[in-house]
C-alpha positions as CSV (number, residue, x, y, z in Angstrom):
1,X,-36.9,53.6,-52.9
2,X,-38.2,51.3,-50.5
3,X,-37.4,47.4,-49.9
4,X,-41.0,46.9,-51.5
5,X,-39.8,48.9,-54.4
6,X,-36.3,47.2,-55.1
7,X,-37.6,43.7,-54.5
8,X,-40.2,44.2,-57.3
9,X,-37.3,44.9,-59.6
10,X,-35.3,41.3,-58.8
11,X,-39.2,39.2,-58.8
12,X,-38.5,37.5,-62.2
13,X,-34.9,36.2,-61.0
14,X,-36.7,35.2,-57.7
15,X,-39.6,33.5,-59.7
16,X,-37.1,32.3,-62.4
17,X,-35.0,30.8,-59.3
18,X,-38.3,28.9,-57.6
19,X,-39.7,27.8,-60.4
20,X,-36.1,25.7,-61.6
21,X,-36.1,24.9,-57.3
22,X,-40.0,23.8,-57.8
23,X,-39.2,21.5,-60.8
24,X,-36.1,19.5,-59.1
25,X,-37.1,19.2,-55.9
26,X,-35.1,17.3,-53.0
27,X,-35.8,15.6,-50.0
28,X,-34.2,15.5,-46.5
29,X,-31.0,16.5,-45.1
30,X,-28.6,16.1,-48.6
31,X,-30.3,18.5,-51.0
32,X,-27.0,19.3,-53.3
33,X,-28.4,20.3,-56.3
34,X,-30.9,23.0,-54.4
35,X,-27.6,24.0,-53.0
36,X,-25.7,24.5,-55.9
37,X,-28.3,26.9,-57.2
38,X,-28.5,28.5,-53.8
39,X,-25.0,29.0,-53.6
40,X,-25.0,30.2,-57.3
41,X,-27.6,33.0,-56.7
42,X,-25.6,34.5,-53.7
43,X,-22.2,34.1,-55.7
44,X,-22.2,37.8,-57.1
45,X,-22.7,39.2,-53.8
46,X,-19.5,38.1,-52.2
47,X,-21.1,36.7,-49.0
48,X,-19.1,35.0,-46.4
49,X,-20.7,31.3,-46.8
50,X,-20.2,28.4,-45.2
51,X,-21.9,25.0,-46.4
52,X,-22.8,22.1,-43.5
53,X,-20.6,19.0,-43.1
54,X,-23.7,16.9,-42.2
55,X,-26.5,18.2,-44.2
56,X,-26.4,19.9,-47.7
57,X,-26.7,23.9,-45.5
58,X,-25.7,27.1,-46.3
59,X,-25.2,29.6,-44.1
60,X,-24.2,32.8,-45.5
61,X,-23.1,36.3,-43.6
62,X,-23.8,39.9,-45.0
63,X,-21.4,42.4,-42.8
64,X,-22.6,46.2,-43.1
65,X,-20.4,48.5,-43.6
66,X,-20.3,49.4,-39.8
67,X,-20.7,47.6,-36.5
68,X,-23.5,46.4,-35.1
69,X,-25.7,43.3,-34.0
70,X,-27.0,40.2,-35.7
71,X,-29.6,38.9,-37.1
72,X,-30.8,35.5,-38.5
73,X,-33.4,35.2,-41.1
74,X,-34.2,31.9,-42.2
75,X,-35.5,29.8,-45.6
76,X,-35.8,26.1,-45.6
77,X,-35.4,24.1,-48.9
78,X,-36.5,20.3,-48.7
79,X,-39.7,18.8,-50.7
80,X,-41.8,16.2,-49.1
81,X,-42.1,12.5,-51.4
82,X,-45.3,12.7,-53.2
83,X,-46.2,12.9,-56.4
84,X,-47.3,16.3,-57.7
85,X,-50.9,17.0,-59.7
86,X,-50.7,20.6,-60.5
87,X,-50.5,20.4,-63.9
88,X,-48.0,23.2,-64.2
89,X,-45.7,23.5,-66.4
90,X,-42.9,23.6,-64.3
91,X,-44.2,20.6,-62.6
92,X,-41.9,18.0,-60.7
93,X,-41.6,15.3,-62.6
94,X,-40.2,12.8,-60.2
95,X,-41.9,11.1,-57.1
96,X,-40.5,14.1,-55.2
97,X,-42.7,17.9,-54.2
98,X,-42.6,21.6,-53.2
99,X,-46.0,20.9,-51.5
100,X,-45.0,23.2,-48.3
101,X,-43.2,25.8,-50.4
102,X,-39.9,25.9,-49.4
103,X,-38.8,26.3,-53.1
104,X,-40.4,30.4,-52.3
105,X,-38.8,30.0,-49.0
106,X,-35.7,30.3,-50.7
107,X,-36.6,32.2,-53.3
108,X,-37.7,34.9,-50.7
109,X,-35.0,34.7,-48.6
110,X,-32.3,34.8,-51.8
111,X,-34.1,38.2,-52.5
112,X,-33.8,39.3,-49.4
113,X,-29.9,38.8,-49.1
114,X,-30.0,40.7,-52.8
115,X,-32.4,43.7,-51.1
116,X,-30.0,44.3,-47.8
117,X,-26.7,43.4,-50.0
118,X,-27.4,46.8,-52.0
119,X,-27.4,48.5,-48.9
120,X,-24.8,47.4,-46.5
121,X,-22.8,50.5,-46.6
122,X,-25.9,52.5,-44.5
123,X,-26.0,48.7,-42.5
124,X,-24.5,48.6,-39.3
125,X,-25.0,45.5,-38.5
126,X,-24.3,41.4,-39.4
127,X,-27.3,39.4,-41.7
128,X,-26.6,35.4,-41.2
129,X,-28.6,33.8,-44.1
130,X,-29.7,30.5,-42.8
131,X,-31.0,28.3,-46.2
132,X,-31.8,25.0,-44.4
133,X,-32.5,21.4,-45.4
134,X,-34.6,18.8,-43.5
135,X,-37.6,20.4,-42.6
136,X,-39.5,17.7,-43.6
137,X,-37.8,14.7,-43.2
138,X,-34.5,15.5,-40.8
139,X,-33.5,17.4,-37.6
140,X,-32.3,20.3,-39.8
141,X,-32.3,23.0,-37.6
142,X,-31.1,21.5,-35.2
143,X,-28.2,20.2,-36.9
144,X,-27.3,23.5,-38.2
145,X,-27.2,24.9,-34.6
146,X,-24.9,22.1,-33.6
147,X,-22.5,22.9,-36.8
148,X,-22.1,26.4,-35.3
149,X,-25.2,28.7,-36.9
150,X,-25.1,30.8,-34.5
151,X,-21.4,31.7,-34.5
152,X,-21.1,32.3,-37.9
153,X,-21.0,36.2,-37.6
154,X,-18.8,36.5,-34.6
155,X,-21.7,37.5,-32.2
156,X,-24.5,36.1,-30.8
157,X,-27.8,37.3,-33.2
158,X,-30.3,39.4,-31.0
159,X,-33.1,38.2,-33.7
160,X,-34.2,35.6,-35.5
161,X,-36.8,35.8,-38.5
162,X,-38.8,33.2,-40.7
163,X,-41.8,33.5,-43.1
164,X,-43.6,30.7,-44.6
165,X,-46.0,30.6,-47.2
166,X,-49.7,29.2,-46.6
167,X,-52.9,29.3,-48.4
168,X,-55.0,32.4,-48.1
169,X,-55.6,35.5,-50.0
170,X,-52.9,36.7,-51.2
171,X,-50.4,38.9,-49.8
172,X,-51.8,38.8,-46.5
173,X,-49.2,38.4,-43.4
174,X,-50.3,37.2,-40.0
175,X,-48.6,36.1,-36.7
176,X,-49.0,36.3,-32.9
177,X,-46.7,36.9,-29.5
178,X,-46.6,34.0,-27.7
179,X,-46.9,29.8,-29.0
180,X,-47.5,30.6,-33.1
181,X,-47.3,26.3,-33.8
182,X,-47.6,23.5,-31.9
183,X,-44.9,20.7,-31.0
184,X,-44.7,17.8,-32.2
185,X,-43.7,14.3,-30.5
186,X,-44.5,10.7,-31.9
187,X,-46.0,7.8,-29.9
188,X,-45.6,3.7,-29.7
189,X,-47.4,1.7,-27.4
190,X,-46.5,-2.0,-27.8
191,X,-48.4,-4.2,-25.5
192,X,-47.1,-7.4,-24.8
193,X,-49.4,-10.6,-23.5
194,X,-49.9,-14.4,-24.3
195,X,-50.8,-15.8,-27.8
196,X,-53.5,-18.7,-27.9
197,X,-56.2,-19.8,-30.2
198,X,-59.2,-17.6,-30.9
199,X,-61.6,-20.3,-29.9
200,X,-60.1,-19.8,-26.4
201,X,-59.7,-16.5,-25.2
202,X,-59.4,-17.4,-21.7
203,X,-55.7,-19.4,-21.8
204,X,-54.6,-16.1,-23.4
205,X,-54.0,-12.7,-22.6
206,X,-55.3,-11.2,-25.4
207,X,-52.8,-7.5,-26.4
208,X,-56.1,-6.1,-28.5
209,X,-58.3,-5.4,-26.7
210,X,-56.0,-3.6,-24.5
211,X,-55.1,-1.6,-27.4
212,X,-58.1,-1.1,-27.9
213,X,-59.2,0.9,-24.0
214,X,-55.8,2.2,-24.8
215,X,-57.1,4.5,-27.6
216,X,-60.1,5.5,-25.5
217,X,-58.2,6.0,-22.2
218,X,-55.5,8.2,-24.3
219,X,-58.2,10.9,-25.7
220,X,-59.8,11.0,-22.2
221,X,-56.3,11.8,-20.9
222,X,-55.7,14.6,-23.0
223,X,-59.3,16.3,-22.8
224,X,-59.2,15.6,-18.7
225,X,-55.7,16.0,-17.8
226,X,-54.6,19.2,-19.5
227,X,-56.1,22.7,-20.0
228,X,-58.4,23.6,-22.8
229,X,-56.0,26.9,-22.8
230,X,-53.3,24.9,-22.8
231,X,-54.1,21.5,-25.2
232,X,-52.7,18.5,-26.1
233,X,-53.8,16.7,-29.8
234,X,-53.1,13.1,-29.6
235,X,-54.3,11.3,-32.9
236,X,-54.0,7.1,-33.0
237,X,-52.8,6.9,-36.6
238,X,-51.5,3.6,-36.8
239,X,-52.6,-0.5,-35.3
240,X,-51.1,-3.3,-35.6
241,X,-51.3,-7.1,-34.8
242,X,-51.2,-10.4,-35.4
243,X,-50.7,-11.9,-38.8
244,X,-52.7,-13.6,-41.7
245,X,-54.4,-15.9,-39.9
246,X,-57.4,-15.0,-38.1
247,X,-58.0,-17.3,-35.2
248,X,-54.8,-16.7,-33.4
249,X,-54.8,-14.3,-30.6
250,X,-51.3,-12.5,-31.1
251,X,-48.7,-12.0,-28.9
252,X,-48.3,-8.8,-29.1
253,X,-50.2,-5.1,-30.3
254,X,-48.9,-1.8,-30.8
255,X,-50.4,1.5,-31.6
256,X,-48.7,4.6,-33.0
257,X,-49.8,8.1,-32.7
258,X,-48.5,11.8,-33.1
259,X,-48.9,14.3,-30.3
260,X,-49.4,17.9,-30.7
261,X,-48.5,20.4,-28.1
262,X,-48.1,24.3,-27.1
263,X,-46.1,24.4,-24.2
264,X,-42.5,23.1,-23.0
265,X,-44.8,22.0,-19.5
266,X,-47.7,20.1,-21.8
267,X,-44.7,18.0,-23.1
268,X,-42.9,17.3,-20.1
269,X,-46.3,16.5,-18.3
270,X,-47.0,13.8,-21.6
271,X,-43.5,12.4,-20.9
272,X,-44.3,11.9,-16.9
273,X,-47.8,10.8,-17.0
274,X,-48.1,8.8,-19.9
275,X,-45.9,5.7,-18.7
276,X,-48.4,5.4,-15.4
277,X,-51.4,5.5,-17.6
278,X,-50.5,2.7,-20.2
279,X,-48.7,0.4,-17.5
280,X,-51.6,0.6,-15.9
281,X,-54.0,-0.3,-18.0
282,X,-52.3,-3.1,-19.2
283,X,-51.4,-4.7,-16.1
284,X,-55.2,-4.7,-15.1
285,X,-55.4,-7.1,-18.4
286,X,-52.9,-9.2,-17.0
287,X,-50.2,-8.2,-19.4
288,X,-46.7,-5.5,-20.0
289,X,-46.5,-2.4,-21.9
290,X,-43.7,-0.8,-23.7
291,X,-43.9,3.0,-24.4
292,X,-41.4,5.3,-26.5
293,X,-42.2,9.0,-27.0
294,X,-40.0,10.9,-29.5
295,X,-40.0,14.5,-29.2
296,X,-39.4,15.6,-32.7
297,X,-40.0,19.1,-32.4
298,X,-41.0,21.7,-29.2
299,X,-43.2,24.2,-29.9
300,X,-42.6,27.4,-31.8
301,X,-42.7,30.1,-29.6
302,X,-42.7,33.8,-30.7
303,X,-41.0,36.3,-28.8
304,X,-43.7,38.9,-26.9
305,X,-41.4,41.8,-27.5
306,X,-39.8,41.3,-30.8
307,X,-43.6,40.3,-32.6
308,X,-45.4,43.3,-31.5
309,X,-42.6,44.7,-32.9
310,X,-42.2,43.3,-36.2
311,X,-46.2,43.2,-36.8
312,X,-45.4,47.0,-36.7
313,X,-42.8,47.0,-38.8
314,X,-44.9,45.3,-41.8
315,X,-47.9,46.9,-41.3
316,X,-45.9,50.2,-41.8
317,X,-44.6,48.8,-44.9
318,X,-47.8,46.8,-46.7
319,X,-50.7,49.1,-44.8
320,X,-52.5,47.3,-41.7
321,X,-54.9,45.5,-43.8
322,X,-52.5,43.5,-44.8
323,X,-51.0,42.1,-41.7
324,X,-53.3,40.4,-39.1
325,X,-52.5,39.3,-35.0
326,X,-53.3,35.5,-35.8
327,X,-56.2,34.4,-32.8
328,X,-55.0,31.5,-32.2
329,X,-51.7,28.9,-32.9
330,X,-52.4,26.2,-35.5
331,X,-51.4,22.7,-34.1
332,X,-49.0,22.1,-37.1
333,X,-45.1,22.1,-36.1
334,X,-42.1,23.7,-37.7
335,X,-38.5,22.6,-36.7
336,X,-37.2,26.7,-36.9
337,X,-38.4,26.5,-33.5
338,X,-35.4,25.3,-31.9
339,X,-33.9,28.7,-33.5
340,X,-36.5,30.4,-31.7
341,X,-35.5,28.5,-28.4
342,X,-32.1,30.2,-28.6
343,X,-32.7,33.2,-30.2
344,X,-35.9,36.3,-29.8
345,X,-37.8,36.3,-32.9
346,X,-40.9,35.6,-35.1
347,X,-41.9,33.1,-37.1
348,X,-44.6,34.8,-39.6
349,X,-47.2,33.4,-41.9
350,X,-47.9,34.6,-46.1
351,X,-50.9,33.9,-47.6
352,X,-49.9,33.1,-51.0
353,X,-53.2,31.2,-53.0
354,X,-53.4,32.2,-57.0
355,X,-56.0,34.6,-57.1
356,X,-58.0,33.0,-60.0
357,X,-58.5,29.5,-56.8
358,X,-61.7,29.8,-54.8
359,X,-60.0,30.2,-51.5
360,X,-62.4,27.9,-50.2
361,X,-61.3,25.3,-52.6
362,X,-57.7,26.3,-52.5
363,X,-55.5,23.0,-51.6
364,X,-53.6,22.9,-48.4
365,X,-50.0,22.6,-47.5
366,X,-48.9,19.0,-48.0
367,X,-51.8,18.5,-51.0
368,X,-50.6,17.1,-54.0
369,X,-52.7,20.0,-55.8
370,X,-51.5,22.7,-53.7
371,X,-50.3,26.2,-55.3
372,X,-48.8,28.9,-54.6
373,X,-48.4,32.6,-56.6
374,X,-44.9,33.3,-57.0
375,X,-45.6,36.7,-57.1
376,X,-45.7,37.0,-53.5
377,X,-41.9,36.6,-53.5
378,X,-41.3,40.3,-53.9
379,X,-43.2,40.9,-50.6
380,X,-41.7,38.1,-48.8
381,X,-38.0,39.2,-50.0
382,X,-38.8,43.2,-49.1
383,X,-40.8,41.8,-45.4
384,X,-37.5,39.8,-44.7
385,X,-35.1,42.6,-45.6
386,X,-37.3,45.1,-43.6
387,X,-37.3,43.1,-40.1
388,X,-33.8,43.2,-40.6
389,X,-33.4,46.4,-41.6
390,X,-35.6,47.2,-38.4
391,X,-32.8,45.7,-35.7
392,X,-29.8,47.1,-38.1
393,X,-31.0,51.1,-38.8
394,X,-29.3,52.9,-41.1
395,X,-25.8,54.3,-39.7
């Protein structure tokens, strides 16, 4: 039987185990009772697991029966605080949700421990089982590399392997070689001037409207300073300044923004440039600019070897019409790229809309409305199992 075959026969533990996930969801870095049942699920297989110090992780190592490499494969499991509208009847019932679906994410990846468990006497090889928290809200991955992730099996992994769900017909898996999702960094601009009265603009030097040919000047920047085939997304999501009452020129202004990116050079060019562009403009107005730039995530980057590779390896295993070469990254970010920094891999998408949803009116990741088809855990357990299987062999 194949991984595709097995996994079908675990599904309703795996839907069992995200639906009681789905209903008591968690946020951030201290997810205890997600790892409870995490840790639970994997008990019967006699694992070697590890749980963070700093964050509510679980690392846990399969050793086949005979020597070989390593491989990482990867599920997080924190919600995002909103208040779900799905109507289901496993709904969450507290201002907490499994809008992203992490709760499959380690669902899937609980399956897939199950599906290469039952065959590590033909494994030559080491599985580490990475079931993070703070995706979300945190530095999760990161903080599980510091704790020692990648030591956990003895040996550095040769491959590292996500999947995470998205809307979309079901069942359908796509990636790409190269930059899959963008970075992500956060902006603040405060500018700083001379506070007056409204009626007399000219003993001040007023911060707005400096913030103001801030906002224009930053979208020219990143449409006239970096390549089309290389972009940069800067959205102003936030303004603020002065107080209630309305005929005072403040002291000060600030804007906030997020910044998407697809390379490590885009982001090091933002963090160069940017500082000239806003002192500039603010000293022309006769005033002083503070800047902070937070990188919160680089970009995830796909190995051009290993993806090739593992598009292979699924389309041998669900039929080519289900597994697309995505055209182009999305400008979204995922944290399991500072994994893919250390370690060759893919980070893989799964349509997983009901099929009864209009997939033009399906909801997106991060809706309040959003759903997913459980069903799809079977193929995201055997698609896991398989990539590994594919570095490991059969001894």
């Amino acid at each position: 039987m194949s991984f595709v075959d097995d996994a079908q026969l675990i599904l309703p533990d795996l839907i069992g185990l995200r639906r009681a996930i789905h209903a008591d969801p968690e946020l951030g870095l201290e997810v205890p009772r997600t790892q409870r049942r995490v840790l639970d699920a994997l008990t019967p297989l006699g694992l070697e697991v590890q749980t963070g110090s700093g964050l509510s992780s679980v690392v846990a190592v399969l050793r086949g029966a005979h020597p070989g490499p390593t491989v990482v494969l990867r599920g997080d499991m924190d919600a995002l605080p909103m208040v779900e509208e799905t109507g289901l009847e496993y709904a969450s019932t507290c201002a907490a949700m499994h809008a992203c679906g992490h709760d499959l994410h380690v669902a899937g990846l609980v399956g897939a421990a199950r599906l290469l468990h039952a065959r590590r006497d033909t494994l030559a090889g080491n599985v580490i089982f990475m079931f993070q928290p703070g995706e979300e809200l945190g530095d999760g991955a990161a903080m599980m590399l510091a704790e020692g992730l990648l030591d956990a099996a003895g040996s550095a992994p040769v491959a590292a392997y996500g999947i995470h769900v998205v809307p979309g017909e079901r069942g359908i898996f796509s990636t790409r070689p190269g930059a899959l999702m963008a970075g992500a960094a956060e902006l603040v601009v405060t500018v700083h001037g001379r506070g007056g009265h409204g009626s007399m603009p000219h003993l001040t030097r007023d911060p707005v409207p400096v913030i103001a040919e801030l906002i224009t000047a930053l979208q020219t920047f990143v449409t006239r300073r970096f390549d089309v085939f290389d972009p940069v997304v800067l959205s102003v999501t936030q303004l603020a300044a002065g107080g209630v009452a309305r005929n005072v020129v403040a002291d000060a202004a600030t804007l906030g923004a997020t910044v998407r990116f697809l390379s490590a050079e885009a982001c090091g060019r933002l963090q160069r440039e940017l500082p000239g562009l806003v002192n500039g403009i603010a000293a022309a107005h006769g005033c002083t600019a503070e800047l902070e730039f937070e990188l919160v995530s680089p970009a995830t980057v796909n190995d051009v070897v290993l993806t090739p590779a593992a598009l292979a390896t699924l389309r041998a295993l669900f039929g080519t019409e289900r597994v697309w070469e995505s055209a182009a990254p999305v400008m979204g970010s995922e944290d399991f790229s500072h994994v893919l920094e250390r370690v060759p891999g893919a980070f893989i998408f799964l349509r997983a809309t009901p099929v009864e949803i209009d997939l033009e009116q399906a909801a997106p990741n991060h809706s309040s409305r959003v759903l997913f088809d459980d069903s799809v855990l079977a193929d995201q357990a055997a698609a896991l199992a398989e990539l590994a299987w594919s570095h490991l062999g059969v001894a």
